[in-house]
N, C-alpha and C positions, 0 to 999 in steps of 0.2 A: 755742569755747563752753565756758564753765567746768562740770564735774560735780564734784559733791559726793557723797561717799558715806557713805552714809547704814546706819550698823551699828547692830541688834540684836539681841541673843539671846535669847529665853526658852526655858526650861527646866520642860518639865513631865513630870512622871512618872506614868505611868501604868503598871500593875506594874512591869515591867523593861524598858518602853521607853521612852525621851527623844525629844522631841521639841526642833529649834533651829530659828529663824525667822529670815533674816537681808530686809533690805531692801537694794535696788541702783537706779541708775538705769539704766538702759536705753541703749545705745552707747556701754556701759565697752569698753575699750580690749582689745585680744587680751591674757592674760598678768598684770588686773590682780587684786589679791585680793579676794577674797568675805567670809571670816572664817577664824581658826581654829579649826578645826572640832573638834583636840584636846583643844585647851584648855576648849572650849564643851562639850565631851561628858563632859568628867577623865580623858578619857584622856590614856598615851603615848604618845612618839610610836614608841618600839619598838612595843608592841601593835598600831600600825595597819601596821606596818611586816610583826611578825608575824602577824597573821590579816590579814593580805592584803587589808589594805581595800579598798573599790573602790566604784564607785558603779552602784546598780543601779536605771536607770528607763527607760521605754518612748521621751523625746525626749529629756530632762533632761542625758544623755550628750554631744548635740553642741552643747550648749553651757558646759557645766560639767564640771572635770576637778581629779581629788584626786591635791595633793599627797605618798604617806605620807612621803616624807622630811623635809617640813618640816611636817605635819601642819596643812595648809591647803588652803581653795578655790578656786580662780582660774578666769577668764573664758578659756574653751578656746575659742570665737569672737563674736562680737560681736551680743549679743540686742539685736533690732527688739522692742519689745512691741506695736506695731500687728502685724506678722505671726503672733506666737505668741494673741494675746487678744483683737485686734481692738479694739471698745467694751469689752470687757469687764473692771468694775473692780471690784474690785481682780485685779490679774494678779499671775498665783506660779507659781514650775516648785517640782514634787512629785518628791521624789525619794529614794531609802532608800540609808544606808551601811551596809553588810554586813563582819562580821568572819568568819574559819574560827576553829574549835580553840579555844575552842567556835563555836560558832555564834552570833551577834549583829547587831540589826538594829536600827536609829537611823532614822528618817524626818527629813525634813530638807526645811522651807520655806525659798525664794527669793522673796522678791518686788519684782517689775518697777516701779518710778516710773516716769513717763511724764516727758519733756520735750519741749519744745519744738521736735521737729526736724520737724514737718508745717505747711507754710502751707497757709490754708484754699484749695480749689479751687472752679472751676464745673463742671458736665459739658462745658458750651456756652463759649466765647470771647463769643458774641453771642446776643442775642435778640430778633428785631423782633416790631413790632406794628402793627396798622393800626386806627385809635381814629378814629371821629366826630367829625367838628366839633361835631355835638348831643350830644355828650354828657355827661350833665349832672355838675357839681362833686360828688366825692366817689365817685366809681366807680370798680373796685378793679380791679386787676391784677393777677395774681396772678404771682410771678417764684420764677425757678428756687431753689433753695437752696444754700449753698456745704454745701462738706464738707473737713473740719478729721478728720486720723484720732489725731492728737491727744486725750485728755481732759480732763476737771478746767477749771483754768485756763488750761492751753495749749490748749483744744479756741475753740471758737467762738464768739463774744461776742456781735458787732455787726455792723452791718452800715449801710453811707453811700451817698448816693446824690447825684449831683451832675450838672448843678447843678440847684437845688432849683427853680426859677420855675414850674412848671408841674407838676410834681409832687412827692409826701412818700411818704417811707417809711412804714410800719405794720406794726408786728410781733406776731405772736399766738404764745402760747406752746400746744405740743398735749401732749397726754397719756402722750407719750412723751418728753416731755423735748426734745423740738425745736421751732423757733419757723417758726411759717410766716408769709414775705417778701410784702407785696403795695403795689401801688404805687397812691397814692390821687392822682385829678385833685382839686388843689386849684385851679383858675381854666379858666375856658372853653377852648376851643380854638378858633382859628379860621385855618382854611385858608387863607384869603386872603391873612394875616400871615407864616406861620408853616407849612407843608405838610410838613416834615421836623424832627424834635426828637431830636437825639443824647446822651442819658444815661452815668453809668458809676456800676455797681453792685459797690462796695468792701465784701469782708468783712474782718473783724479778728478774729483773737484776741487772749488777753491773758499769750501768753507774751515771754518778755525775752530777747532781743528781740522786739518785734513784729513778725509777721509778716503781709500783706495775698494778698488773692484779687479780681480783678476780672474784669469782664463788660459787656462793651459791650450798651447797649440803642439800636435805632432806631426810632422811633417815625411812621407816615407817619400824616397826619391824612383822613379821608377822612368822607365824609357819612350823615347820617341813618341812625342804629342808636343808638336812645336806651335798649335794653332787655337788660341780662344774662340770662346764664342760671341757671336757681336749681337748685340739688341738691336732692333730696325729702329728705334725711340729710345729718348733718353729719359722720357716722360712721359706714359701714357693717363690719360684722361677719359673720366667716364662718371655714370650717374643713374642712382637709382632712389626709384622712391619709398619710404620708412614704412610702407605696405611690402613690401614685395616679396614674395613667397620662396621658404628653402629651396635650391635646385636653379634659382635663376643666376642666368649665363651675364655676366659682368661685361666684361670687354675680353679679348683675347691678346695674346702677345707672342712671339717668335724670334729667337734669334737662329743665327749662322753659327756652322764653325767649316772652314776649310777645308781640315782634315777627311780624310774618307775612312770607312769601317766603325769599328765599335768607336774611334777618337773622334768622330764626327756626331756623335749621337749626344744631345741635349736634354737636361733633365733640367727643368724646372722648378726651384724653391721657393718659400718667403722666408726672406728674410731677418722681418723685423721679432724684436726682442719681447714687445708687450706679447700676452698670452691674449688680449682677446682679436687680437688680429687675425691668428694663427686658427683662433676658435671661431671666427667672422665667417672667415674668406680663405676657400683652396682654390689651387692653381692646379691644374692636371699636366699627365709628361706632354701633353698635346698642348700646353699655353692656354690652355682656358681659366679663364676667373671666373668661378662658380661661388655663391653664396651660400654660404653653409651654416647661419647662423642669423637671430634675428637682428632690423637696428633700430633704433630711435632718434628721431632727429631730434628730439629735446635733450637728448644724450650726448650725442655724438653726431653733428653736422659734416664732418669730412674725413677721410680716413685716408693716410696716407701710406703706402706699402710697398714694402724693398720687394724685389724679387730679383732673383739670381738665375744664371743660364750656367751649366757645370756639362762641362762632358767625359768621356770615359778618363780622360787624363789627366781629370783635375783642374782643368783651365775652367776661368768663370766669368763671369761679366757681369753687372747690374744695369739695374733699370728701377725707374718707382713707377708706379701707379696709383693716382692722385682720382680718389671714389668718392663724390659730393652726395648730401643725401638731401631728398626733396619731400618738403614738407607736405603734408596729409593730413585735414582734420578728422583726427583720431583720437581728441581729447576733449571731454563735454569741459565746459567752465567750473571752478571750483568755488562752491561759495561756502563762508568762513566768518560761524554769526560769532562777532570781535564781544558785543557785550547785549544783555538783552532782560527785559523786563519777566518774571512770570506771573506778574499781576499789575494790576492799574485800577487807582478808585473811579467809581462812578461817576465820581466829579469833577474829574482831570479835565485840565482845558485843551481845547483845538492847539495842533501844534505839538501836544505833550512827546518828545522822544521815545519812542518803546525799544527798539532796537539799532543797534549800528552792525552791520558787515559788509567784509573785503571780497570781493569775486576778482577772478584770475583767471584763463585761459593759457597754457604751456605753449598753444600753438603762433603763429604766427603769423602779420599780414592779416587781410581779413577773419582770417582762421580764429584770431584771437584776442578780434573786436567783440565785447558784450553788449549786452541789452537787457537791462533789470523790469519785471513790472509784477502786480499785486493782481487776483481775482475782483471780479467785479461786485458789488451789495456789500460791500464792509466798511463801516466805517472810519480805514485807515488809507494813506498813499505812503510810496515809496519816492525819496529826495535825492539824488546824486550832493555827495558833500566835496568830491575833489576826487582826481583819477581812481578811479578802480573801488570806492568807497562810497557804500549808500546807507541810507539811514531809513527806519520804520515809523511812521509821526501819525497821532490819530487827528481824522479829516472830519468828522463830527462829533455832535455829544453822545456821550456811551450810557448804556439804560444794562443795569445787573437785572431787574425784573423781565426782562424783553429778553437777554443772551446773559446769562453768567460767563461765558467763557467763549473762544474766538481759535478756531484753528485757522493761522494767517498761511497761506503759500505762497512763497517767495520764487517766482521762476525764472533763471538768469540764460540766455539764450548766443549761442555765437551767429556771427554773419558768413559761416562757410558753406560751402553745399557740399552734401547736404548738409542744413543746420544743425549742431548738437545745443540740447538744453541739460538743467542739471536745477532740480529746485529744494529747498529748505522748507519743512514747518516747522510754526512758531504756534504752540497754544500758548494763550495771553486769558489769563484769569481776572474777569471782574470783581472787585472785593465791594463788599457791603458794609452798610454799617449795622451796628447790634439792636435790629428792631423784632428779634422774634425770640420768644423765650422757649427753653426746653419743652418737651411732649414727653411725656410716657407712653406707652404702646399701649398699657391696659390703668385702669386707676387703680386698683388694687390686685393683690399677686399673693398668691397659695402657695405653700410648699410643704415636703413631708420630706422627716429625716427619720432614720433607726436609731434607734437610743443607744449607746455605748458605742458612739461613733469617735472617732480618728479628733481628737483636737487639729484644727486645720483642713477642716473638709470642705471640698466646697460646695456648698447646699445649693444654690440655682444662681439666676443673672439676670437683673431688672433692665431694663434696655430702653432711653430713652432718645429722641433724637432732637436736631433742632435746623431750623431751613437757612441758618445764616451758614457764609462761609468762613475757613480757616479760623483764628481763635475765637471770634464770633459764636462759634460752633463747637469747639473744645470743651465738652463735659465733663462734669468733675462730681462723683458718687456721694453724701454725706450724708451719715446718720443722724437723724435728727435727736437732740437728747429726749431722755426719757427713760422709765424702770417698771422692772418688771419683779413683781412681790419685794419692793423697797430694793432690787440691786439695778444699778444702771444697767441700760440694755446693751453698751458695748463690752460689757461681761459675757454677754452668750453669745455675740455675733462682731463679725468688723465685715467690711464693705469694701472692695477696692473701688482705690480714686478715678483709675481710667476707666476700666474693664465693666465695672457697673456688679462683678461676681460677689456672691454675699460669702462668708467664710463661717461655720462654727470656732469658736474659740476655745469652748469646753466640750466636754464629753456630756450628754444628756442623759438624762435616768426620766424613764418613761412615770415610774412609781411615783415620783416628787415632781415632775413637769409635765402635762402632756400639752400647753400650745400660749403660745403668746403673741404680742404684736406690736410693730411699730412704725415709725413712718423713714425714708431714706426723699431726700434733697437733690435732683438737678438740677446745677449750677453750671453756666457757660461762662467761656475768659474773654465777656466783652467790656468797655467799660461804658456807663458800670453795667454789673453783671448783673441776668435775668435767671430766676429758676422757679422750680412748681416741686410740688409733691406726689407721693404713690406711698400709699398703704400696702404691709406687709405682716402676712401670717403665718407664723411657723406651724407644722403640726406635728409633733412626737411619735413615734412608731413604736408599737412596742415590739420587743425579740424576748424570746424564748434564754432569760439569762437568769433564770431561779428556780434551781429544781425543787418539786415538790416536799411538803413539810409535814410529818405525820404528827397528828398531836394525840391520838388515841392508836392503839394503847401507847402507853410512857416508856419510852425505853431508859431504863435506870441502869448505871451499872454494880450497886451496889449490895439490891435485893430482888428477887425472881417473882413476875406476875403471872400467875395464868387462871385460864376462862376453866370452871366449870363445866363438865357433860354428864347430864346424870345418864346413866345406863339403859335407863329406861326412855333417853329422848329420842323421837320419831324422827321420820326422814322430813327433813325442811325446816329441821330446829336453829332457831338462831342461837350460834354460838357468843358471836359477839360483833360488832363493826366495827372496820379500819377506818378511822379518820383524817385525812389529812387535806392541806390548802395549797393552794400556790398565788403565790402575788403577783404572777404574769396576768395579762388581760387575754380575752377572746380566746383561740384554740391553743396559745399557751397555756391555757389556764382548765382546758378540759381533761380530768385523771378518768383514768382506768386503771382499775386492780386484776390481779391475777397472781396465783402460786406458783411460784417457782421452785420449792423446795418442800415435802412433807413426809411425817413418817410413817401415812399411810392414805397415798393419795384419792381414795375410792370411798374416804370414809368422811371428807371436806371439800368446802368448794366456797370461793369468793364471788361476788358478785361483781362481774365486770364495772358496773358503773356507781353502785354503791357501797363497795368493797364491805359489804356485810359478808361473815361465814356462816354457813349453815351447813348442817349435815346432806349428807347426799345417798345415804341409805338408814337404815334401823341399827344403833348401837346394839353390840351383841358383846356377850361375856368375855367373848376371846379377842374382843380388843384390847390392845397394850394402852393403860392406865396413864401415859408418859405420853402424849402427840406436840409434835412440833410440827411449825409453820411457818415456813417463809415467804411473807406478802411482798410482791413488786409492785410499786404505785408511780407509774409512769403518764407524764402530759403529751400533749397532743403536737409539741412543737417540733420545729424542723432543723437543726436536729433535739430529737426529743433528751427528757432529763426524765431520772427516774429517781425513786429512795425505797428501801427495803426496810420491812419491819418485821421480826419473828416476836409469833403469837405463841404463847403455850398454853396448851389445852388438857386437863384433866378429867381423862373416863372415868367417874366416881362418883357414886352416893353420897358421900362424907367428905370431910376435910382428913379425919386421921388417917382415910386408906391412900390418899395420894401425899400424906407429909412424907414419907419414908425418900420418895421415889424422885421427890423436886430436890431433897435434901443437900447429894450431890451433884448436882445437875449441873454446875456452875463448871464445879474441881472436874465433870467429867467430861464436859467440852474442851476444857484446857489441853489436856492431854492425850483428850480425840486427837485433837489439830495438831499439837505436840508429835503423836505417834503417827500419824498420817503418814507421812514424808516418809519416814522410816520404812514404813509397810510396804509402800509400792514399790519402793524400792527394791524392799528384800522379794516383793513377789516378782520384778520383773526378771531379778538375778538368777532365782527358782526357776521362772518358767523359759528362760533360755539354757541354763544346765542341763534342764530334763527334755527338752530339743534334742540338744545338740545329743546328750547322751542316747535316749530312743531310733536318732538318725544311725549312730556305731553299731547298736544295738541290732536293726534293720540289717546292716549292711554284710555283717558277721552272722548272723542266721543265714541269711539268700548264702554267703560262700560256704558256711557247715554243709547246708542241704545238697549245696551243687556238687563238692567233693562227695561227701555221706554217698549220693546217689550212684558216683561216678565207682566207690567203691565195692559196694551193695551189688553192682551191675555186673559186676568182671568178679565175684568172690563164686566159688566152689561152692557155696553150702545146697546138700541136698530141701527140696522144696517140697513141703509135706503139706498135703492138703486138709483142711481143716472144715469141719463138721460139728453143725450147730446141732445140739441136744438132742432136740425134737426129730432129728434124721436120722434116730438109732433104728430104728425101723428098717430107713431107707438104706443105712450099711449096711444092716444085718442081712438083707439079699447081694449085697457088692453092688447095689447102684448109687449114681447122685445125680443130684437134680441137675438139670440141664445150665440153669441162670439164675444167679442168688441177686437177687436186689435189698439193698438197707435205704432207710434215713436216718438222716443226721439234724437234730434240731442244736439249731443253735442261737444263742440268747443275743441279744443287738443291745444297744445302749438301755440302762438300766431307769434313763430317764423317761423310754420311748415306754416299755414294758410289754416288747411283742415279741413272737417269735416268727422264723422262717424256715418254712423247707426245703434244703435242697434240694437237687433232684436225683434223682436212684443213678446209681453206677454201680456198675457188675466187675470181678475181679476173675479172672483167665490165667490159670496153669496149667502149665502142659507137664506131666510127669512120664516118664517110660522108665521101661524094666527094661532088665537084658536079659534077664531068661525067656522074654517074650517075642514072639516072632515076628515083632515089627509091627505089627496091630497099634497104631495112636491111639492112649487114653485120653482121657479131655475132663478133665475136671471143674468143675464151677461151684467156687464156694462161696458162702450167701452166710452172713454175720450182721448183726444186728447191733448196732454202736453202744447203746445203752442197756443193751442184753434187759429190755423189760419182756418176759411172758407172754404177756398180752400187747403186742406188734400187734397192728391188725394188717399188716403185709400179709395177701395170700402167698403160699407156697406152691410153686408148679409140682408137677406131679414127676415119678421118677425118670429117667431116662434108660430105658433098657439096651440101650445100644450100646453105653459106655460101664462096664466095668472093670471092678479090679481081679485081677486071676488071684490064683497063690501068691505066686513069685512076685508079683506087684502091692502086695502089701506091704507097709514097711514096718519095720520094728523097734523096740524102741529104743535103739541110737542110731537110727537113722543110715545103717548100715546096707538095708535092701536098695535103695533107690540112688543111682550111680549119681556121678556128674556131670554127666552126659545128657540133652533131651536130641531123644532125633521125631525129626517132625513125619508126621503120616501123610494122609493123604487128605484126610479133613481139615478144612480149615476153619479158624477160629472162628465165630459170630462177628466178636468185634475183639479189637488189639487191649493188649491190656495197657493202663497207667503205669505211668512212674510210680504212684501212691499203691496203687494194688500190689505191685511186685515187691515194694518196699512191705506190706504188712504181710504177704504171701513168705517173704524172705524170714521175718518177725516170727510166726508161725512153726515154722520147719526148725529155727535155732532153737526154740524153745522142746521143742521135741527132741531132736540130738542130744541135747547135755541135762534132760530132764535126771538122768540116774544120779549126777551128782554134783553140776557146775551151776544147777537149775537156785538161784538164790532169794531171798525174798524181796529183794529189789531193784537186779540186773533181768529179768528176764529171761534168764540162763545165753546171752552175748557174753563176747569176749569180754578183759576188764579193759582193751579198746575204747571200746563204743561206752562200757558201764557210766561213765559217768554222762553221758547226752541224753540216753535214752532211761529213764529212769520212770520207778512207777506211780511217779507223781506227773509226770506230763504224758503218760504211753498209756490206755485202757492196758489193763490186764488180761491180757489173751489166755494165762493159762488154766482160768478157770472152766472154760469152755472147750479147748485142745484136747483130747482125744483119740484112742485110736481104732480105726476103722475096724467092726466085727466087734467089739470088745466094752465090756462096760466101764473102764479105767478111765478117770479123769484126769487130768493134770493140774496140780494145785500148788501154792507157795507151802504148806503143811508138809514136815519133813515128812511125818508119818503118811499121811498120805501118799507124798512123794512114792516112796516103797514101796504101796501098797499099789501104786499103779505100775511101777518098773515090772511088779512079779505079775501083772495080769499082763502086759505087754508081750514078757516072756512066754509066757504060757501059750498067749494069743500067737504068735512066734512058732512055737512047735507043732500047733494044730493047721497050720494053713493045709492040708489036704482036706480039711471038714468042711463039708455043705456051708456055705452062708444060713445066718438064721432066718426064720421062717418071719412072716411077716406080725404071727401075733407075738412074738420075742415083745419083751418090756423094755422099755425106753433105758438109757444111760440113766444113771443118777448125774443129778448137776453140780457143778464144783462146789465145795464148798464156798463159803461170802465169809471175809476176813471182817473184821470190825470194821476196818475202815469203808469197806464197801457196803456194811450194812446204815453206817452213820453215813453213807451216801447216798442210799436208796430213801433213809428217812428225810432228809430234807430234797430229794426229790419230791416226795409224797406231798410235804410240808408245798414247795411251790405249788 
C-alpha cells in the first residue's frame, strides 16, 4: 500500500509559546519521520540537546519519540487512528516539548489521516427471513448495516445487492450521518415457483483499493401476512446520566401491526452492528430499553440505536433511538509533574523553578474547571504559566541546617459538587556544601581471625559516616601504606572502596604471625575532599593444624631400640618416657598419653599426662622377655590430632639374653602383617564350613532318632528285663525292686570345669507270660550310667508283690516271653520315656542273640541298626545283662559268651526249683574289656 506523507507546519505565537502542527498517515512504519521539530521551532539542535528536551504527554509518548541529536520526530510504534479516535474526525495526538535551564514549553499537534486499511464488515455472515407469498410489492425490509472503521472516503459508501429479480435495495440517509439499508419487494412472490430466495448483500467503500463486506440473505416464502408493523416514532429520544445503575429503564417503544393472531404479535430487536451497543442496551418483547451495561461520558456522549419491530410473518419496520449521556463529576483532576527538581542548593535565589506540571480534569463544564494550591510554612508557591500548566518556584531563602529536605504537596481541586481533589508529592532535597569530614564510629577496631583461613575472607567492617549530603557524603575505604615485618600491609589485607569490609588476602599461620596493625583512610567525594583515620588490629587464632611430634624414643627404620626391664624391677619402675611436642598454642598444645596396643597389658602403663611407663605390678620369671608397646599421644584440639609411637621393652638382666629375641623382630612383623590377611581369612572360611556342616549334622540325627524311634516302637522284639549286679539276692527270691533311679553326670564346657546332675528318671516295663493267668508283672529296672560300685543311690528294698513265676522267666533266646504285653489291673507309677523303652528295647536284643549274633561291637542288633549304634557311642549294656535266678553274665568274650548260654540253659530246665534263698552269693560282675578298664582309669585320673 503506497503512503504519502503528508508535512505541515504552522507557527503561531502566542506570548512565548509556539505552537507546530504536523499531518501523518496512520500505519507509518516503526522509525519513520514526523518533521523536524528544530528547525520548525528555530531552534538548535545543541539547545535541545542542552535542556534535555524530551517529550511530555499523558499517550502521545508510546507512539511518538524525539530525536535531540538530530532534532527530529519519528514514529516510536505504529499508530492505528481507528484505535486512538475511533469515528472521530479529525484525529490528532497532543503533546508538549519541554526544555530545562531555563524552562520551555512548545505544544505540538500530530494529526492522524485515515487510509484505507478497514473493509467494511457485517455483524452476521447471514440473515434469514420468512416473507408471505401475500405480500404485497413494495414492502420493506429492513437489513443489517455494514460497518467500515474507516472515514472520509475510505469509510462506507454503497451498498449491492444481488441478484436483483425480486428484490431492490433503498437507502435512507439518518441524522447521524449513516444510511439505513432496507430491502424492497419489487414483484409478487409466489410459493409455489419459488419457496427459497438466496440473496448477497455487498458493501463498498471507496478507498484505493476497494475494499468489499458481504452477507448472505435467505429468504423462505411462506403465507398470508400482508400487514407490517408500524412504529408510533420515527425517532425516539431520551437520556441518562453516566452514574446510572444496570437494570435502569431507558425509554420505552411500541409499534402496530394489523394483522390479528400469531401475525400480529411484535418482537422487538436492535439492530445496530457495533457489538457494544447490543452489550449497552436490551430492548424487551414489551418495548422496554433497559440498560444493561455500564457508560462513560468521557467515552461515549450519545448513542444512537436501530431497533426493529418483526412479527410472526416476517414483516418489520424500524425506528432509532437517539440516548444522550449526561455528565457527572465522577473524575478527580489529574495531575502530571511534566519535569521536576530532586534537589536545590541552599543558595538558590527566590524565584528558582523546582517543578513544572499539567492538571487536567475529563469532566466537563464546571466539573472540569481546576484550582491548584501548596500547604502553608514552606518556603515555596505555586505560579499558573498558561491554561492547565503550573509551575513550583521557591518563595524564600532555603536554610539545609534548619530542613535538609522538603516533602511539597501539591493539591489540585475541581469546582463540581461535590468537589473532587487529587494531589502530588514532591520531596525536594537541600544539597550542602562539603564542610564536614568523615567520623569513624570507634577510633580504633579489633579483630580476630583462624589461621589457615580461605584467602578472600572477609574479616570484619569499619564503618564510618559523614553529616554532608549525596557526594559530599560518598565514602571511600583506603588503606593507608605501611608494613608489616618489612612486607607491605596490602600483602595480608585489601579494604573495599565502598563497603568499608576488610578482606584477608593470604592465608595466616598462627606459628609465624600472630597480630599486626595498621591504619584504613575515610575519604568523602567532596571537593575538595575531607577524610580522618581509625586504627586497626588483627589478631591470629590459633587451630589445632599440627599433630603432635614425638621426639623420644626415635623411631628409626633401619635398626630396633628397646628399654631395659631388669627382672628384678618393682612395681612403679620407670621404664622409660614418651616424649613429644606440638607447635599448636593453648589446648591445642595439651598431650596426653595412653596405650593402645601391648603384649601384655597388666604388666605396663603410661602416664596420662607425662607419658612416662612404668610397671604396674612386680616383674616375675614368666614374663615374655619380648614386650611391645603401642603409645597414643593425642592433643587436646577440636578436632583432636594424635601420633603413635611403639616402645620396645626387654624382661632381662643382660643384654645377651634378649639379643636372640629382638634379632628377628623386624623379619617377624613383616610377615605377621604379611600373614594377617591370609588368616582371617582362612578362619572365617573355617568357621562358616563348620556351621553350616554342624547345622546338617543337627538336622539328620533329630530325623535318625525320630524314624529309629518310630521303628523301635512298632518292632516285635521280646523286652527282657534287666538286673543290676547287686540284685542277685533280690532275684534269687523272684522279686525286684519297685523303682530303680540312676544319675547321669555330665561334663559342660571344658573351660567352665563343672559338672551337673541330672535329675533321677525311672524306666517302666511291663512283661507278661502266657502260661500265666493274667496276673500283671511290673518290673522296674534301675541301672547306673557309669556302672561305678560305689553309687551312693540308696536301693529301695524289694517288692513282694510282683514276681516272676516259672513260666515267666525267660531264657536265653528270648523264646519264654511272647510278643504280646496284656495289661492287668495295676497301673503303672509313672509312663515310661521314649529314652527308657529305647534302652529297655537295647536290653532284651542283647539277650536274644547272646548264643551267637551277640558281637563285639553290634550289641547283638540286627546288621540294620549295626552301624548307628555302635559301642563307641552306646554304654555297654552287656556287661551287666543277666539272667534272672542265675549267675551267668553276659559279656562281649566269646568264651564267656558260652559259658553263659549253658548256665541260661540249665537255668531253663530247672524253673520248678524254689528261688534262692536270700543268703545265695551275688552274680559275679561281667567281666571289663581293656577298653573299659583304660576308662575307669582316667575316670580315677579326673
Amino acid at each position: 500500500m503506497r503512503r504519502q506523507v503528508l508535512l505541515m507546519f504552522i507557527f503561531c505565537l502566542a506570548s512565548v509559546i509556539g505552537q507546530v502542527t504536523y499531518s501523518i498517515p496512520e500505519e507509518m512504519g516503526k522509525g519513520s519521520l514526523i518533521g523536524n521539530i528544530a528547525r520548525d521551532l528555530g531552534l538548535d539542535v545543541k539547545r535541545l540537546r542542552a535542556g534535555k528536551a524530551r517529550i511530555y504527554t499523558g499517550d502521545s509518548a508510546q507512539y511518538i519519540e524525539l530525536n535531540r541529536e538530530r532534532g527530529v520526530l519519528l514514529i516510536k510504534e505504529k499508530i492505528d487512528r481507528e484505535l486512538i479516535c475511533k469515528q472521530t474526525t479529525p484525529c490528532a495526538l497532543h503533546f508538549q516539548i519541554t526544555l530545562e535551564n531555563p524552562l520551555e514549553l512548545f505544544p505540538i499537534t500530530v494529526e492522524i489521516t485515515d487510509i484505507n486499511d478497514n473493509a467494511p464488515s457485517f455483524q452476521k455472515e447471514e440473515r434469514r427471513f420468512e416473507i408471505s407469498e401475500y405480500t404485497v410489492v413494495g414492502s420493506k425490509f429492513v437489513l443489517e448495516k455494514a460497518f467500515d472503521a474507516d472515514t472520509g472516503v475510505n469509510g462506507l459508501q454503497r451498498y449491492t445487492l444481488k441478484p436483483s429479480d425480486s428484490f431492490v435495495l433503498k437507502l435512507h440517509s439518518q441524522s447521524d450521518g449513516s444510511k439505513k439499508v432496507e430491502m424492497v419487494l419489487q414483484k409478487p412472490l409466489d410459493r409455489e415457483k419459488q419457496e427459497h430466495v438466496s440473496l448477497i448483500l455487498t458493501a463498498e467503500d471507496g478507498g484505493e483499493p476497494q475494499l468489499t463486506g458481504t452477507m448472505q440473505i435467505h429468504v423462505t416464502v411462506l403465507d398470508a401476512n400482508d400487514n407490517a408493523p408500524v412504529f408510533s416514532k420515527a425517532v425516539y429520544k431520551a437520556s441518562i446520566t453516566e452514574s446510572s445503575a444496570i437494570g435502569t429503564l431507558i425509554t420505552k417503544v411500541s409499534a402496530t401491526d394489523a394483522d390479528k393472531g400469531s401475525n400480529g404479535e411484535v418482537t422487538y430487536v436492535i439492530g445496530n452492528s457495533m457489538d457494544t451497543v447490543s452489550k449497552v442496551f436490551h430492548i424487551t418483547r414489551e418495548g422496554d430499553v433497559i440498560l444493561n451495561g455500564l457508560v462513560d461520558y468521557e467515552k461515549e456522549k450519545n448513542y444512537h440505536i436501530d431497533i426493529e419491530a418483526i412479527d410472526q410473518g416476517g414483516l418489520s419496520d424500524s425506528s432509532k433511538i437517539i440516548i444522550d449521556i449526561i455528565d457527572v463529576n465522577d473524575n478527580s483532576p489529574i495531575v502530571n509533574m511534566i519535569s521536576s527538581s530532586h534537589s536545590v542548593p541552599e543558595d538558590a535565589p527566590t524565584r528558582t523553578v523546582i517543578a513544572l506540571m499539567s492538571v487536567s480534569d475529563p469532566d466537563s463544564d464546571a466539573n472540569g474547571q481546576v484550582n491548584c494550591f501548596i500547604g502553608e510554612n514552606n518556603p515555596f508557591a505555586i505560579k499558573i504559566t498558561s491554561n492547565n500548566f503550573y509551575s513550583l518556584v521557591t518563595d524564600s531563602d532555603l536554610d539545609r541546617e534548619r530542613a535538609c529536605e522538603y516533602n511539597i504537596t501539591v493539591t489540585c481541586s475541581d469546582e463540581g459538587v461535590p468537589s473532587l481533589s487529587s494531589s502530588v508529592t514532591l520531596t525536594l532535597f537541600i544539597s550542602d556544601v562539603n564542610d564536614n569530614a568523615p567520623a569513624f564510629e570507634r577510633s580504633s577496631y579489633e579483630a580476630y581471625i583462624v589461621e589457615n583461613n580461605t584467602p578472600g575472607l572477609s574479616v570484619f567492617a569499619v564503618k564510618a559516616s559523614d553529616a554532608d549530603w549525596n557526594q559530599n557524603a560518598r565514602l571511600s575505604y583506603i588503606l593507608e601504606d605501611s608494613s608489616v615485618n618489612g612486607v607491605p600491609v596490602s600483602s595480608y589485607v585489601s579494604i573495599n572502596a565502598e563497603s568499608g569490609v576488610i578482606h584477608a588476602v593470604r592465608s595466616f599461620d598462627y606459628e609465624q604471625l600472630k597480630e599486626f596493625h595498621f591504619l584504613v583512610r575515610a575519604q568523602d567525594g567532596g571537593s575538595p575532599p575531607l577524610s580522618s583515620n581509625t586504627s586497626v588490629r588483627i589478631l591470629i587464632q590459633d587451630q589445632n593444624d599440627n599433630a603432635p611430634q614425638v621426639l623420644y624414643p626415635v623411631q628409626t627404620g633401619g635398626s630396633l631400640l628397646a628399654e631395659m626391664v631388669p627382672r628384678s624391677a618393682d612395681v612403679g619402675y620407670l621404664v622409660t618416657k614418651v616424649v613429644a611436642v606440638d607447635v599448636d598454642s593453648g589446648q591445642n598444645a595439651w598431650l596426653s598419653y595412653q596405650v593402645h596396643k601391648a603384649t601384655d597389658r597388666a604388666l605396663f602403663e603410661v602416664g596420662l599426662h607425662n607419658g612416662e611407663i612404668r610397671t604396674v605390678r612386680q616383674v616375675t620369671d614368666k614374663d615374655a622377655v619380648k614386650q611391645r608397646l603401642t603409645v597414643v599421644v593425642e592433643d587436646n584440639g577440636q578436632p583432636s590430632r594424635s601420633a603413635t609411637v611403639i616402645v620396645n621393652v626387654a624382661v632381662a638382666d643382660s643384654f645377651p639374653e634378649v639379643l636372640s629375641e629382638f634379632t628377628d623382630l623386624s623379619m617377624h612383623d613383616k610377615e605377621y602383617n604379611d600373614k594377617l590377611t591370609f588368616y582371617l581369612v582362612l578362619a572365617l572360611a573355617v568357621v562358616s564350613f563348620l556351621f553350616i556342616t554342624c547345622l546338617l549334622l543337627i538336622i539328620a540325627v533329630k530325623v535318625y532318632r525320630w524314624r529309629q524311634s518310630r521303628v523301635l516302637y512298632h518292632s516285635n522284639l521280646p523286652v527282657i528285663p534287666y538286673y543290676p549286679p547287686r540284685y542277685s539276692d533280690t532275684l534269687g527270691t523272684g522279686t525286684l525292686p519297685h523303682v530303680y533311679n540312676y544319675e547321669v553326670c555330665r561334663t559342660t564346657d571344658s573351660r567352665k570345669s563343672d559338672f551337673k546332675l541330672d535329675r533321677a528318671a525311672s524306666h517302666n516295663v511291663l512283661v507278661t507270660d502266657p502260661s500265666s493267668t493274667g496276673t500283671l508283672q511290673k518290673m522296674h529296672i534301675q541301672k547306673n550310667i557309669l556302672d561305678e560300685p560305689d553309687s551312693p543311690l540308696e536301693q529301695k528294698p524289694p517288692n513282694t508283690d510282683w514276681r516272676f513265676n516259672q513260666g515267666a522267666r525267660p531264657g536265653p533266646s528270648g523264646v519264654a516271653g511272647g510278643p504280646e504285653v496284656a495289661m492287668g489291673t495295676g497301673p503303672w507309677p509313672q509312663p515310661p520315656t521314649e529314652a527308657e523303652q529305647l534302652q529297655a528295647l537295647m536290653a532284651a536284643a542283647n539277650v536274644s542273640e547272646a548264643s551267637g549274633t551277640l558281637g563285639p561291637g553290634t550289641m547283638g542288633l540286627s546288621t540294620r541298626y549295626s552301624p548307628q549304634f555302635t559301642l563307641q557311642h552306646v554304654p555297654d549294656y552287656r556287661q551287666n545283662v543277666y539272667i534272672p535266678g542265675s549267675t551267668a553274665t553276659l559279656t562281649s568274650n566269646p568264651q564267656q559268651q558260652q559259658q553263659q548260654q549253658q548256665a541260661m540253659a540249665q537255668q531253663a530246665s530247672q524253673q520248678a526249683l524254689p528261688p534262692p534263698q536270700s543268703g545265695q552269693p551275688e552274680p559275679p560282675k561281667a567281666a571289663q574289656t581293656p577298653a573299659s578298664k583304660k576308662k575307669s582309669t582316667k575316670k580315677e585320673k579326673k
